[in-house]
PASE-838389 format. One record per residue (C-alpha): x, y, z. Coordinates in steps of 0.25 Angstrom, whole numbers. Example, Ala and Ser with C-alpha at 12.3 -4.5 7.8 and 13.67 -1.06 7.14 Angstrom:
BEGIN
     x     y     z
    49   -18    31
    55    -4    29
//
This chain:
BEGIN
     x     y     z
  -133    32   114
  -128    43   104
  -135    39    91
  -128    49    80
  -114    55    86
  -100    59    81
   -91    48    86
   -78    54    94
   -63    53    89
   -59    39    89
   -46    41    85
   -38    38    99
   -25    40    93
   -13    37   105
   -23    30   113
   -22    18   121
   -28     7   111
   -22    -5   116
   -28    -4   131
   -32   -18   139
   -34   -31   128
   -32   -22   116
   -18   -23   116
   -16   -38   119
   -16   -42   103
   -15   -34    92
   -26   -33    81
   -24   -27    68
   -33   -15    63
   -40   -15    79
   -47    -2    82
   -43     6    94
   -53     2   106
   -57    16   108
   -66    14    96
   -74     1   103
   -74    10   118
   -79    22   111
   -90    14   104
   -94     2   114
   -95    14   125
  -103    22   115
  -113    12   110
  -115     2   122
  -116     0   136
  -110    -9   146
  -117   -23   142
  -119   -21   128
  -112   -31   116
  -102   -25   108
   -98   -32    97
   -85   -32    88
   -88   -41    74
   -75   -39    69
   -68   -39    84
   -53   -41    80
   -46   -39    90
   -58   -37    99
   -55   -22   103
   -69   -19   102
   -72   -31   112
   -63   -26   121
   -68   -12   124
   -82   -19   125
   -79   -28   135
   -70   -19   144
   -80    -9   142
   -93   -17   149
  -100   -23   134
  -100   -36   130
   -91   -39   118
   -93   -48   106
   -83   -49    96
   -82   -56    84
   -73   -60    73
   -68   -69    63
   -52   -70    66
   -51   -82    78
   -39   -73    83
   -47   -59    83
   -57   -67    90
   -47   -73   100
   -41   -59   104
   -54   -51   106
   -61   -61   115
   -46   -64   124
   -44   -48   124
   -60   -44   125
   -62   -53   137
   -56   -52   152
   -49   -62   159
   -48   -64   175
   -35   -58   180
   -33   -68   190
   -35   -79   180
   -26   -71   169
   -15   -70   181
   -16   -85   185
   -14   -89   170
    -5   -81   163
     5   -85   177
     3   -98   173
     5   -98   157
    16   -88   159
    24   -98   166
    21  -110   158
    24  -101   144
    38   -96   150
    41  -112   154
    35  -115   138
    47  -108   132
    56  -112   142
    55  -124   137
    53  -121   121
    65  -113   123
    74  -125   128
    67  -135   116
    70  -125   107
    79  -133    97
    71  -145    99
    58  -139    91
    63  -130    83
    72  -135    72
    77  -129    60
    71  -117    61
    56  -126    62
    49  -128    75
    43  -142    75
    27  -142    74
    27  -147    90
    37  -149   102
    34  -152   118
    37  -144   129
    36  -149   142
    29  -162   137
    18  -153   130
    18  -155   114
    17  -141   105
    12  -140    93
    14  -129    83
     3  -125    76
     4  -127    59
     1  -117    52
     7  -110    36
    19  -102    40
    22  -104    53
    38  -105    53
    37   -93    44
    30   -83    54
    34   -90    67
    50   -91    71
    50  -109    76
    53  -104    91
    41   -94    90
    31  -106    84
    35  -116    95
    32  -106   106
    20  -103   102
    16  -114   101
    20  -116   114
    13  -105   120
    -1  -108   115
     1  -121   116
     2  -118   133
    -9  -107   130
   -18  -117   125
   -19  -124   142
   -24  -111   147
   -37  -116   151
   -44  -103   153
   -49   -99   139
   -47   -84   141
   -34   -84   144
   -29   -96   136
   -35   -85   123
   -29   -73   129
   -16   -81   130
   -17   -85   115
   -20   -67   111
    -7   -66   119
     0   -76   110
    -8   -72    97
    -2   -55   100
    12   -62   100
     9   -66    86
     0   -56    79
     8   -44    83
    18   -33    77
    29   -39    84
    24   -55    82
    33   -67    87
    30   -71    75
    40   -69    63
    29   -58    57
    25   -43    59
    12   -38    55
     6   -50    59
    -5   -41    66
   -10   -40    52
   -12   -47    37
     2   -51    34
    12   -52    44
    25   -49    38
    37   -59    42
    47   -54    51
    57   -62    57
    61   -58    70
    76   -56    75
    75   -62    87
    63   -73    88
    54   -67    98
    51   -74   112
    37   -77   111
    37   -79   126
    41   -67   129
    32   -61   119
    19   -68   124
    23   -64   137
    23   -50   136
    11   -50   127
     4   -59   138
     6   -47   149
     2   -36   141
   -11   -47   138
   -12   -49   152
   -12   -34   157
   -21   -31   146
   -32   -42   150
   -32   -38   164
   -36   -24   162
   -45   -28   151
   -52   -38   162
   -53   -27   171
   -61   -18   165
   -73   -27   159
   -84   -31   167
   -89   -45   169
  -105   -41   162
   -97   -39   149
   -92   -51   140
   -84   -55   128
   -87   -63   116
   -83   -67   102
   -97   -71    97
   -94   -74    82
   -82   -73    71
   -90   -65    60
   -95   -53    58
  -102   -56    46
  -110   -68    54
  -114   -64    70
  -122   -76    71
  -120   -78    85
  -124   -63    87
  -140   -61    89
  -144   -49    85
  -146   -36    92
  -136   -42   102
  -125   -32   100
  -124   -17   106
  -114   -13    98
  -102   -16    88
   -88   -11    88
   -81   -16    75
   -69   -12    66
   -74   -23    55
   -63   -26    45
   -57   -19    34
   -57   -21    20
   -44   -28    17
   -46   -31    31
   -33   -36    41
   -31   -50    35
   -33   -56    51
   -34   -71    49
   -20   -71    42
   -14   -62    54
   -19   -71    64
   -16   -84    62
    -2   -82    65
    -7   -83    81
   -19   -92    79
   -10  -103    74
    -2  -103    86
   -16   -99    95
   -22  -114    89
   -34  -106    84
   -37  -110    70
   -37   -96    60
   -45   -94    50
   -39  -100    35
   -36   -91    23
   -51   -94    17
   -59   -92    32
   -52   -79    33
   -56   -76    19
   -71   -79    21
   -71   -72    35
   -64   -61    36
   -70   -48    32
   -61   -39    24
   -50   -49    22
   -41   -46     8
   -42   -60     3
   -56   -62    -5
   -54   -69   -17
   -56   -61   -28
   -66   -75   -35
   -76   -68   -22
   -77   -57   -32
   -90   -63   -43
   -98   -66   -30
   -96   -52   -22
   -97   -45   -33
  -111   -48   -36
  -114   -47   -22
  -123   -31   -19
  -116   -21    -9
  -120   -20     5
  -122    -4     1
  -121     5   -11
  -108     9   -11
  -100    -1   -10
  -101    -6   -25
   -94     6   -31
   -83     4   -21
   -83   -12   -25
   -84    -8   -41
   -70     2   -38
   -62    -8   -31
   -66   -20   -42
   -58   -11   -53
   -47   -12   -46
   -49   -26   -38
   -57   -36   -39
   -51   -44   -28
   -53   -31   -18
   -67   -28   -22
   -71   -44   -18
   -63   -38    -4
   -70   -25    -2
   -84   -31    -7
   -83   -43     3
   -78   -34    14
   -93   -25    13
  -100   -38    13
   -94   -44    25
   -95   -31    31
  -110   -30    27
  -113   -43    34
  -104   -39    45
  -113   -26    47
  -127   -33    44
  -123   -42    56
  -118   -31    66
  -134   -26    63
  -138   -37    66
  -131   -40    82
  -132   -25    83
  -145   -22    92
  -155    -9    89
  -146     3    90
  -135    -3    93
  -121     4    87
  -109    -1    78
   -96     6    77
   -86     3    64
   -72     4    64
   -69     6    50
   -58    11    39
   -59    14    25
   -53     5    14
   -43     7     3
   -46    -3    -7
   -37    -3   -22
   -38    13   -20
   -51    14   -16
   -56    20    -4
   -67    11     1
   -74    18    14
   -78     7    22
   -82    15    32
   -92    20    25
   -97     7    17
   -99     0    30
  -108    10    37
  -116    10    24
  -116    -5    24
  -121    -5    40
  -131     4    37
  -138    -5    26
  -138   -13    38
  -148    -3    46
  -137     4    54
  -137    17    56
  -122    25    55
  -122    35    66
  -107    39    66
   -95    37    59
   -80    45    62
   -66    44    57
   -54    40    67
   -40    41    62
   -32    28    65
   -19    30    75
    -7    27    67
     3    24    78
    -9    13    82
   -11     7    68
    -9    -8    67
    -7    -9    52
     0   -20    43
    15   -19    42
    22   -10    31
     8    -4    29
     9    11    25
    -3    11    15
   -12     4    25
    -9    16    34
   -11    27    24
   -24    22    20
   -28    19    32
   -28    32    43
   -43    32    48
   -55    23    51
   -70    28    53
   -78    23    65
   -94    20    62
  -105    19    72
  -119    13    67
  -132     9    72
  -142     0    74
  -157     7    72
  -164     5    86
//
């Protein structure tokens, strides 16, 4: 293994990066999975574990798996969990065939039958909270804003939908059925009376024509389909799949020295606000999201620290030297986003004293990072985390630069400041002493 090296270009500007399970549900701010194959075929061999901590939308655990290792994954968004474990693991295509044959005709009877009782559920402009088709009772899940976001027809079939998704018995395929449902919702172009919704605040938009959600799943659920079957494939029955915790901070199920190596893109400061994102599809998935204060507590990098945190983080030291200046700079200006920027490095300092810990002797981790702009002030995040992993006893063997492709950025809507500031990223590989 190639202890002290210069890392390659990794900028793959107008290639492929939505091949096999990448392309089967967006993700906002993924990296491109050119980075994880460069570094997994690198730093490990067939067998190894490869872990992701922040997974996301579990790119890292795709290119793991379909590339003989055996990947971990974990996160603390129920939905970014949900989505790497359905795209990250492969399904029999007999099974898959059998299955979506049979669901396919049931949906396609569903609607038939929502279409004709149409006038019967939905009322002024309301759809009621549940209606029967074919003598089964449906229930509309409750939830703050619903008939703002979601047009009446649009909430009763999806209720509909995962209400028949939920008697798949065949877990796999009853979850990858509920990521084909969720990529309807958190898209570009959403069923949903949003846009942006891939990201912190979806904007409201009200569609011209109400889209056919039937349609819509259908078309999504044979790209899905396609993309499952060439990502089944291609991986070997030796490697396996798992989403062994939700923090990164805390990988108690994780022994140590059990992990080869880690492939992350940990979070921003200011980070995508995730949790608010996705609950638009784990309402109607039944899977209880996380509330405004569990996001708060959990997610690392989130924008919503209350600025009464400030007294208790301000007494607390730095992880390294440097970041007190930086902290003393952003308090003149902002008390509120110093609490953010100080609560991010010590998040990310537990994050990294953990990724030591599971990491075995000389095994390697690479960091997908950018810099931060906070009030004016550069912060070089880069730079502060590898300081901070080597207080942890890592070793930093490489770093390089790679220029984000403009036509493939997924950035909020209306956001030409975001995508001044934001042009490159910088790629860091460290070790654990031998």
């Amino acid at each position: 293994m190639t202890l002290i090296f210069k890392i390659p270009e990794l900028h793959f500007h107008g290639e492929d990066t939505n091949s096999i399970t990448h392309r089967i549900h967006p993700y906002g701010a993924k990296f491109p999975p050119q980075i994880p194959y460069w570094a997994i075929t690198e730093f490990s061999n067939p067998g190894d574990v490869v872990l992701d901590p922040f997974c996301g939308g579990g790119t890292t655990l795709v290119e793991a798996r379909r590339n003989g290792r055996i990947a971990w994954g974990t996160d603390i968004d129920p939905l970014a969990i949900l989505i790497s474990k359905v795209k990250a693991t492969p399904i029999d295509p007999t099974l898959l065939d059998q299955s979506i044959t049979s669901i396919t005709q049931t949906i396609e009877n569903d609607f038939r039958a929502l279409k004709e009782k149409r006038r019967y559920i939905i009322r002024k402009g309301k759809p009621s909270q549940s209606f029967t088709i074919d003598s089964r009772s449906i229930k509309l899940p409750v939830f703050d804003n619903r008939d703002y976001w979601f047009d009446p027809f649009i909430s009763c079939g999806l209720a509909l939908l995962c209400s028949r998704i939920q008697t798949v018995e065949n877990e796999a395929i009853r979850q990858f059925l509920q990521v084909v449902v969720s990529s309807c919702i958190i898209a570009r172009t959403s069923v949903a009376n949003m846009r942006d919704v891939v990201h912190t605040r979806p904007h409201k938009y009200i569609h011209t024509i109400v889209p056919d959600l039937k349609s819509a799943f259908c078309k999504k659920l044979s790209v899905a389909v396609r993309a499952i079957k060439q990502f089944s494939a291609e991986c070997v029955d030796s490697a396996d799949t798992r989403i062994v915790g939700g923090d990164a901070r805390r990988l108690n199920s994780i022994p140590p020295a059990s992990v080869d190596l880690i492939v992350t893109s940990p979070p921003y400061i200011n980070a995508l606000d995730y949790p608010r994102a996705h609950k638009f599809a784990l309402y109607w998935l039944g899977i209880k999201p996380l509330t405004y204060q569990e996001s708060n507590k959990a997610a690392i990098g989130l924008p919503r620290r209350s600025i009464q945190r400030w007294p208790i983080l301000k007494d607390q030291p730095c992880p390294i030297i440097a970041l007190p200046p930086i902290i003393s700079m952003i308090e003149q200006e902002s008390i509120e986003q110093a609490s953010i920027v100080k609560d991010y490095f010590l998040d990310m300092d537990q994050a990294l004293g953990e990724m030591y810990r599971v990491l075995r002797p000389a095994g390697m981790v690479c960091l997908v990072i950018a810099s931060s702009t906070i009030r004016g002030i550069q912060i070089n995040t880069p730079y502060l985390l590898a300081g901070i992993a080597e207080s942890h006893g890592f070793i930093h063997r490489a770093s390089c630069d790679r220029t984000l492709d403009h036509a493939k950025r997924c950035l909020p809507f209306q956001s030409p400041s975001l995508e001044n500031r934001m042009q490159h990223e910088k790629v860091i590989v460290m070790q654990k002493p031998g």
